[in-house]
C-alpha positions as CSV (number, residue, x, y, z in Angstrom):
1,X,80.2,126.1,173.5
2,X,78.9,128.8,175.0
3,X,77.3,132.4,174.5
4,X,78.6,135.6,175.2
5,X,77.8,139.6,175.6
6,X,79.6,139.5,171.9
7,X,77.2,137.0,170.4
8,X,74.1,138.6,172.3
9,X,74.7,142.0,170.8
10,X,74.6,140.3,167.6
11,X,71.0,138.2,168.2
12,X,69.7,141.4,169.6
13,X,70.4,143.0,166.6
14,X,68.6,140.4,164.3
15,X,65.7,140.5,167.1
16,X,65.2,144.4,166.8
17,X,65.5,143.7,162.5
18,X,62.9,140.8,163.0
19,X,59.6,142.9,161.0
20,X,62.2,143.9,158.4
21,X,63.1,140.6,157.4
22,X,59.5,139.7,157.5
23,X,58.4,142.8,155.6
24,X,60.9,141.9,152.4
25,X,60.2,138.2,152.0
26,X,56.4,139.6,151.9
27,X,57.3,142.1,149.1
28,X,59.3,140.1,147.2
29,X,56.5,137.4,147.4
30,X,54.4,140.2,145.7
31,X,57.4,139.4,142.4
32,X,56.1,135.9,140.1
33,X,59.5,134.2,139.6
34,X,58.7,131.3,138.3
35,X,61.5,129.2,137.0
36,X,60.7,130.1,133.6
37,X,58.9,133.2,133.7
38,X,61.9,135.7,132.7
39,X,60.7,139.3,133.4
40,X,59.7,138.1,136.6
41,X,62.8,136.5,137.2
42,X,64.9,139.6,136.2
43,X,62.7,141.7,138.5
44,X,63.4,139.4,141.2
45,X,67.2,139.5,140.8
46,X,67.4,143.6,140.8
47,X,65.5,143.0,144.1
48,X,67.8,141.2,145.6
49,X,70.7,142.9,144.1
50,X,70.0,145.8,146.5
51,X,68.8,144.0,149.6
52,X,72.8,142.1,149.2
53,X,74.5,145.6,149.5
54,X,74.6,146.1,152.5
55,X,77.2,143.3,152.8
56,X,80.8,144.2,153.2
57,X,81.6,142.9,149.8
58,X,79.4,143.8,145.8
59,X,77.3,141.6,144.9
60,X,78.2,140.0,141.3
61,X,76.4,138.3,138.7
62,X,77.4,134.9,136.9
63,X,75.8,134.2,133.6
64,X,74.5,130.8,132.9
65,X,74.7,128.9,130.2
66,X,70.8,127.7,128.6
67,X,69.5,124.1,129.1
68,X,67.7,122.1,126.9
69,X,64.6,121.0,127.1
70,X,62.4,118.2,125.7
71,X,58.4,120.8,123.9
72,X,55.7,118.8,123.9
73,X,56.3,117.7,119.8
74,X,59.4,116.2,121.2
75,X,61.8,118.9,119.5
76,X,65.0,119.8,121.6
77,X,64.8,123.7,122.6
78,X,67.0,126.1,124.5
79,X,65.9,127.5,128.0
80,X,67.4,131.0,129.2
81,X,68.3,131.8,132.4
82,X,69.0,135.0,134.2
83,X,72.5,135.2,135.9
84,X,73.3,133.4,139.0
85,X,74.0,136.2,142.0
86,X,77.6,135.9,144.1
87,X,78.4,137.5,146.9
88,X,82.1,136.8,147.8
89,X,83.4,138.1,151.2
90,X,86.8,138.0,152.8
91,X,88.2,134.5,150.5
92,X,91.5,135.2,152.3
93,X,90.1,134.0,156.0
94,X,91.0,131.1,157.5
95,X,87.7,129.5,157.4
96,X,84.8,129.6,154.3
97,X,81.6,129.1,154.3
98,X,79.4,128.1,151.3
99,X,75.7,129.9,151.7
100,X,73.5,128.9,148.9
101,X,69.6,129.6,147.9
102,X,67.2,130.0,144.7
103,X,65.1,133.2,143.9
104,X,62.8,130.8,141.7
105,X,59.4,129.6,142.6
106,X,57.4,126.8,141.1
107,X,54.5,129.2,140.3
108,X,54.3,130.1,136.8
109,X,53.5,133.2,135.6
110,X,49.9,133.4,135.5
111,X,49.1,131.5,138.3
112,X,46.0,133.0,140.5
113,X,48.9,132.7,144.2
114,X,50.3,135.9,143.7
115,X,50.7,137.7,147.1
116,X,50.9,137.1,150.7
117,X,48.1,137.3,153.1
118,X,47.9,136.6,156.5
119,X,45.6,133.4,157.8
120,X,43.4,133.4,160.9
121,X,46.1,131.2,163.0
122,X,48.9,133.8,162.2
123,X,50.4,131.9,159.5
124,X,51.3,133.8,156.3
125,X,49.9,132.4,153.6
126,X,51.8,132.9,150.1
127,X,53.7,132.3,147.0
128,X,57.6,131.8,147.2
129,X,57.0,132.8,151.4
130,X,59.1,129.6,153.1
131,X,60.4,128.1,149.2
132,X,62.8,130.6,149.4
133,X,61.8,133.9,149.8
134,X,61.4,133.7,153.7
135,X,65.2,132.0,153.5
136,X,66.9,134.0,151.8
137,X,65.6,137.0,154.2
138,X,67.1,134.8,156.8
139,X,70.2,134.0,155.4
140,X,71.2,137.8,154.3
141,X,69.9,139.1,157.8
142,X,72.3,136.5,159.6
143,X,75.3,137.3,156.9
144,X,74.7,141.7,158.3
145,X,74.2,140.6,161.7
146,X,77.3,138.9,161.7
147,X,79.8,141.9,161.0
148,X,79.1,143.2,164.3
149,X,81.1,140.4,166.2
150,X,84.7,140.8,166.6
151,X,85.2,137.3,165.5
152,X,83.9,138.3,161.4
153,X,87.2,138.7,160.3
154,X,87.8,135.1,160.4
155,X,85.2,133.8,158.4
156,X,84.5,134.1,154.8
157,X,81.9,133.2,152.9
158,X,80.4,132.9,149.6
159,X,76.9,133.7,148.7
160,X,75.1,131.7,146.0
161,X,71.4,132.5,144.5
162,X,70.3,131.2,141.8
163,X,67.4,131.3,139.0
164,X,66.5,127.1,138.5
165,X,66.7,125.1,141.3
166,X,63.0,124.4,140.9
167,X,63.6,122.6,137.7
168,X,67.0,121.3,138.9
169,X,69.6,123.4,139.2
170,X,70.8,122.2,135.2
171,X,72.4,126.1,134.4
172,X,73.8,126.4,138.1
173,X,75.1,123.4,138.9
174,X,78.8,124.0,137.5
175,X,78.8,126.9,139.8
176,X,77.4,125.2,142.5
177,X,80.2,122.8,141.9
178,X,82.8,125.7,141.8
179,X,81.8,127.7,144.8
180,X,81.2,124.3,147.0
181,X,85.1,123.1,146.3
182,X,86.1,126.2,147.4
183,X,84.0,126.2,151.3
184,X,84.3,124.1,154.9
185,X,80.8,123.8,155.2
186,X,77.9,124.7,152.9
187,X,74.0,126.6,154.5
188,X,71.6,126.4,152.4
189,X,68.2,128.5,153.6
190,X,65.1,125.7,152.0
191,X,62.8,125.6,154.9
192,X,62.7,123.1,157.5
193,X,60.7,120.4,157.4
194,X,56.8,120.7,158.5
195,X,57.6,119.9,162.1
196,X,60.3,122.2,162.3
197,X,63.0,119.7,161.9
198,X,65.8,119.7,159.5
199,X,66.7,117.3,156.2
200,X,69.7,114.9,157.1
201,X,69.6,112.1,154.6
202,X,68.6,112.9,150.9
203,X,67.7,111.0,148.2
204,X,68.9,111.4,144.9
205,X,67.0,112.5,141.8
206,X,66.7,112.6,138.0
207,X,64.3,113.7,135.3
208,X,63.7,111.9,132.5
209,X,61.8,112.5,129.2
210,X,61.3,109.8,126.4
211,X,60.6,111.0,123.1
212,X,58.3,108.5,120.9
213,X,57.9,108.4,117.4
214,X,55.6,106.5,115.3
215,X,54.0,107.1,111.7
216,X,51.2,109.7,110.6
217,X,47.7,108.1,108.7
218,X,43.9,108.7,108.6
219,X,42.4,106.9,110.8
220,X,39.6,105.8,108.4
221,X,41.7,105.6,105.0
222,X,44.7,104.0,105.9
223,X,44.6,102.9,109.7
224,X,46.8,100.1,109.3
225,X,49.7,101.9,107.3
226,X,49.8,104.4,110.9
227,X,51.7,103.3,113.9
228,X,50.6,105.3,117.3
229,X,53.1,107.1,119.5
230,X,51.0,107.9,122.0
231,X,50.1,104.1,122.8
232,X,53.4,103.1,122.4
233,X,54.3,106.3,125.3
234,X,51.1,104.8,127.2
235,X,53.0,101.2,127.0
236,X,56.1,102.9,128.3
237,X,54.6,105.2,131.2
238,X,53.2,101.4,132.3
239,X,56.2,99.6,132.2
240,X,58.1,103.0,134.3
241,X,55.3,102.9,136.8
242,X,56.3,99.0,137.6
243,X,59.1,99.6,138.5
244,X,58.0,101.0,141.9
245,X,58.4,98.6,144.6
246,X,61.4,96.5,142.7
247,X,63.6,98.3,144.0
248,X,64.3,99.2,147.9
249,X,63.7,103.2,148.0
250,X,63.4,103.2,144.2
251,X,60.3,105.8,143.2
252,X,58.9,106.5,139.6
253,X,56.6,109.2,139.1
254,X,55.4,109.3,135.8
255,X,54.5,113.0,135.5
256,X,53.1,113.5,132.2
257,X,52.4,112.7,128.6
258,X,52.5,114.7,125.7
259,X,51.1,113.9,122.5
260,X,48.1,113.6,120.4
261,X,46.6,114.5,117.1
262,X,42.8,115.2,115.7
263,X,40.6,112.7,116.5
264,X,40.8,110.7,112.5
265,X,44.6,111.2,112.7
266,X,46.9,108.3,114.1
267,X,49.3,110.5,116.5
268,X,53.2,110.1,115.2
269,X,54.7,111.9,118.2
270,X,54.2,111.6,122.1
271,X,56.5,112.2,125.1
272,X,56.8,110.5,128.5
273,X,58.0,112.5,131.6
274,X,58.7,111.3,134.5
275,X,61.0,111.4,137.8
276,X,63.0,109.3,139.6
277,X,64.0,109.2,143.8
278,X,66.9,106.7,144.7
279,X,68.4,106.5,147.9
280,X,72.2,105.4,146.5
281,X,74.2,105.5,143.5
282,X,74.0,101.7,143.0
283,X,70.1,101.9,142.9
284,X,70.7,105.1,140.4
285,X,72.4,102.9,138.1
286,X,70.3,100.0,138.6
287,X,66.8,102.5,137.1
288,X,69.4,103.6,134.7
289,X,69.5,100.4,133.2
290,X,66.1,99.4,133.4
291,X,65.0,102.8,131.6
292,X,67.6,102.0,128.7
293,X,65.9,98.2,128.7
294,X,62.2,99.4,128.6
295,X,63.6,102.6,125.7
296,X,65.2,99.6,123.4
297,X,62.0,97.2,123.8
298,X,59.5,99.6,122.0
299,X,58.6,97.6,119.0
300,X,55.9,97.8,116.5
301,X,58.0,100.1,114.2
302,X,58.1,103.2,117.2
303,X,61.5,104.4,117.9
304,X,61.9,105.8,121.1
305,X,65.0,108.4,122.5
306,X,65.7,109.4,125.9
307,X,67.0,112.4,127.1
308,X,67.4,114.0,130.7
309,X,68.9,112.3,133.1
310,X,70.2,111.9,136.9
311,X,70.3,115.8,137.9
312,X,71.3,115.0,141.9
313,X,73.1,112.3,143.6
314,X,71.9,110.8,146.9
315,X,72.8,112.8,150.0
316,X,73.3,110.5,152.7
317,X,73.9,111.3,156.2
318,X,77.6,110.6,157.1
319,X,79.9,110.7,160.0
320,X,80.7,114.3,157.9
321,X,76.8,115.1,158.2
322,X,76.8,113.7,161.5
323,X,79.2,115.9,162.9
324,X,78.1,119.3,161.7
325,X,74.2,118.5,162.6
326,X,75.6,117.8,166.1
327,X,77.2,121.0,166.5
328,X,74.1,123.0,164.9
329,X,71.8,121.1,167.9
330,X,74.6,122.8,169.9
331,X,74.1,126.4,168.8
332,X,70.0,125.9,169.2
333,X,70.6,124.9,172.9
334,X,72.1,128.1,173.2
335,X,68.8,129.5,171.8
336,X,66.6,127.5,173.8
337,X,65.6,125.5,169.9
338,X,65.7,122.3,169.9
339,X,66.9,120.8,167.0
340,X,66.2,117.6,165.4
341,X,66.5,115.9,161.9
342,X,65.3,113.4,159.7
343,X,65.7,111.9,156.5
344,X,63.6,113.2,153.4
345,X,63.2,112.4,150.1
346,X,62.9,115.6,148.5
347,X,66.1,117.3,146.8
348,X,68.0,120.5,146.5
349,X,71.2,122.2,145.9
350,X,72.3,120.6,149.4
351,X,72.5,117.4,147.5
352,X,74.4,119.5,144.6
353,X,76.9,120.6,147.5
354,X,77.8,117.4,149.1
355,X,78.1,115.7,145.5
356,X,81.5,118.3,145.2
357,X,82.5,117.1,148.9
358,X,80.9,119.7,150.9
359,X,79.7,119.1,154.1
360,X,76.2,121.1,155.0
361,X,73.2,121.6,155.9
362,X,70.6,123.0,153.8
363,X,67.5,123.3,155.5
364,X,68.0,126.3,157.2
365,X,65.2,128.6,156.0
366,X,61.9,129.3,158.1
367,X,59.8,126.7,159.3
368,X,56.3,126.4,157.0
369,X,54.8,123.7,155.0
370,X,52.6,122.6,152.2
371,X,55.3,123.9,149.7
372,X,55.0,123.9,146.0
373,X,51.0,123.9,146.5
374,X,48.9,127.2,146.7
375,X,48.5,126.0,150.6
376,X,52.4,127.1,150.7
377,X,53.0,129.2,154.1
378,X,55.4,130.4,157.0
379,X,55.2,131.3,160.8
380,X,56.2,135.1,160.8
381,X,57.9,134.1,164.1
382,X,60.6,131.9,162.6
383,X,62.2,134.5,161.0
384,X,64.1,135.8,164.2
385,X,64.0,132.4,165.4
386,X,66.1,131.3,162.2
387,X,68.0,134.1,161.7
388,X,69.5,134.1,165.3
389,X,70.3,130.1,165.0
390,X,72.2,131.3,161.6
391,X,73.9,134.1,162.8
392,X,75.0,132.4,165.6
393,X,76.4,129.5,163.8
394,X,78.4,131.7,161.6
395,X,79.6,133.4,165.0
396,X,80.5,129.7,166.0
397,X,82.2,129.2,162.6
398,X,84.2,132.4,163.0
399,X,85.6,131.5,166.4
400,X,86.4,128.3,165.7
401,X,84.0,126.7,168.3
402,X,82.6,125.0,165.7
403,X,85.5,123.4,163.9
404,X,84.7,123.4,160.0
405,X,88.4,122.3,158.9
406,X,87.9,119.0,161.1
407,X,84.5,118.4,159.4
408,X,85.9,119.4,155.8
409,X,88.8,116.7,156.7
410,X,86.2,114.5,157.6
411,X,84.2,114.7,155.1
412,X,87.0,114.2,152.6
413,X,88.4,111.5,154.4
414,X,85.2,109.7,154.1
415,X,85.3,110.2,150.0
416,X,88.6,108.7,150.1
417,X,87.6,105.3,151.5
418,X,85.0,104.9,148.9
């Protein structure tokens, strides 16, 4: 592998576009889009709408179906989501590439992180600036950058963002599915890790909530006649949280309890809420079964339901995975990066990809850290630095240097065996 005048033209280009792609992730940090704030979320999509056309093919929109979730007096409701946005370019070449990212942030609406400012060691400091905002800058400058090479013909691609990958990707995970059965490999722009480095193994994860129901009384009158909900959710939430350490790489976060009534009522509804990380499928089924146990056990006339369930499978780190991380350390040499990986235990539509058999890596976007906190930040100089090592692997891609067939075949030959 090796770098050319071709493939310098096109990093020189993303070098002299380098404030630019700083300058939109910070205005479109200035946007709330939190997973469930909807105007903001709309505002958000228009956004990027525009900054998408000045790829060689229109940007579309993919309505999403709504999820259900579990309110706080246990009742099912519907969740809306704003379309998906697609960008599909040149399905016809000989090699396809899967680029995927989320315009959602964890920061609801009225949060008090709601712009970008710049800290006294350089950093910028802000909501949405490396989860995804700074990626998705990265990922679209690469995609522009690239149609300067002679070699773009060759590759297609199809560009993914969607509106609820911070609460799981439920609406978007069909087309996740869709668009990753279609790719060679899959880029997905969540930032590296805090030292730079990217994700290679994933665990696998699932959210959970357990409805409990028990039987209204006064607490003075009739006392006896009432049977608590929120005792029997506090009996559950205890038997969930031991769990952790049965089970190698099993963790159970019990997140939250809803429930309650005025202080001389006994409380006839509560909800446990919790999440699960599992490094393979066997341990998935394994929590599965304990969760079903500890729902059936309840007792003292509650009756308990669960709903939710295993959003995304385990990601391990394959020959498949092994392969294509190689030749992305390759492309940084050419850069002078030197890239390294290690295994996390945090999820994303990476593990959503390789679920459907597609090879990728997904931790492409800047390099940052303390995400989902108001702490969240970005260097401003790993925008270039990240756009160049995307850019050029698309180049690589393109020209075959990089071989995605071999890793698809790979990968699927893996999938086969097990």
């Amino acid at each position: 592998m090796r770098l050319d005048s071709d493939d310098q033209t096109v990093l020189d280009r993303v070098a002299q576009a380098g404030g630019q792609i700083v300058d939109r992730a910070v205005d479109w940090c200035a946007i709330n889009s939190g997973s469930r704030h909807l105007a903001g979320l709309e505002r958000q999509r228009q956004v990027l709408l525009d900054a998408a056309a000045g790829l060689p093919a229109a940007a579309v929109e993919i309505p999403l179906s709504p999820s259900r979730e579990i309110a706080a007096d246990g009742r099912e409701t519907e969740l809306a989501h704003p379309p998906s946005i697609a960008v599909i370019a040149r399905p016809e070449a000989p090699v396809q590439v899967v680029l995927t990212g989320h315009y959602d942030t964890v920061y609801p609406e009225m949060s008090v992180f709601q712009q970008v400012r710049t800290r006294p060691d350089g950093a910028l400091h802000g909501p949405g600036i490396a989860d995804m905002k700074g990626g998705i800058s990265v990922m679209l400058a690469a995609l522009q950058a690239l149609e300067g090479h002679p070699a773009a013909a060759n590759l297609g691609y199809r560009v993914l963002l969607s509106p609820d990958e911070e609460i799981g990707s439920i609406a978007s995970a069909p087309v996740l599915a869709d668009f990753a059965r279609r790719g060679h490999v899959g880029l997905t722009y969540e930032p590296a890790l805090a030292d730079g480095a990217l994700a290679s193994a994933r665990k696998g994860s699932g959210n959970f909530h357990i409805v409990v129901h028990g039987r209204a009384a006064h607490a003075g009158r009739d006392f006896a006649a009432g049977r608590n909900a929120v005792i029997g959710a506090a009996r559950i939430a205890e038997k969930l949280h031991a769990l952790n350490g049965q089970r190698d790489g099993v963790t159970v976060n019990v997140a939250r309890i809803d429930g309650g009534a005025p202080l001389n009522m006994v409380p006839d509804v509560a909800v446990v809420r919790f999440n699960v990380r599992f490094p393979q499928a066997d341990a998935a089924a394994w929590f599965e079964a304990e969760v079903a146990r500890i729902v059936s056990e309840i007792g003292d006339d509650l009756h308990a339901h669960l709903h939710g369930g295993i959003t995304r499978a385990a990601k391990p780190f394959n020959l498949a995975q092994q392969r294509l991380f190689g030749a992305i350390k390759d492309v940084g040499a050419l850069l002078g990066q030197d890239i390294a990986w290690k295994p996390s235990g945090g999820v994303c539509e990476g593990n959503n990809l390789f679920a459907s058999g597609l090879p990728n890596v997904d931790t492409l976007g800047v390099r940052g850290g303390d995400i989902h906190s108001e702490a969240e930040h970005a260097w401003p100089e790993s925008f270039v630095e990240r756009a160049q090592l995307s850019a050029l692997i698309l180049i690589k891609l393109a020209t075959g240097e990089i071989d995605a067939r071999a890793i698809h075949d790979a990968m699927t030959a893996l999938r086969e065996t097990h």
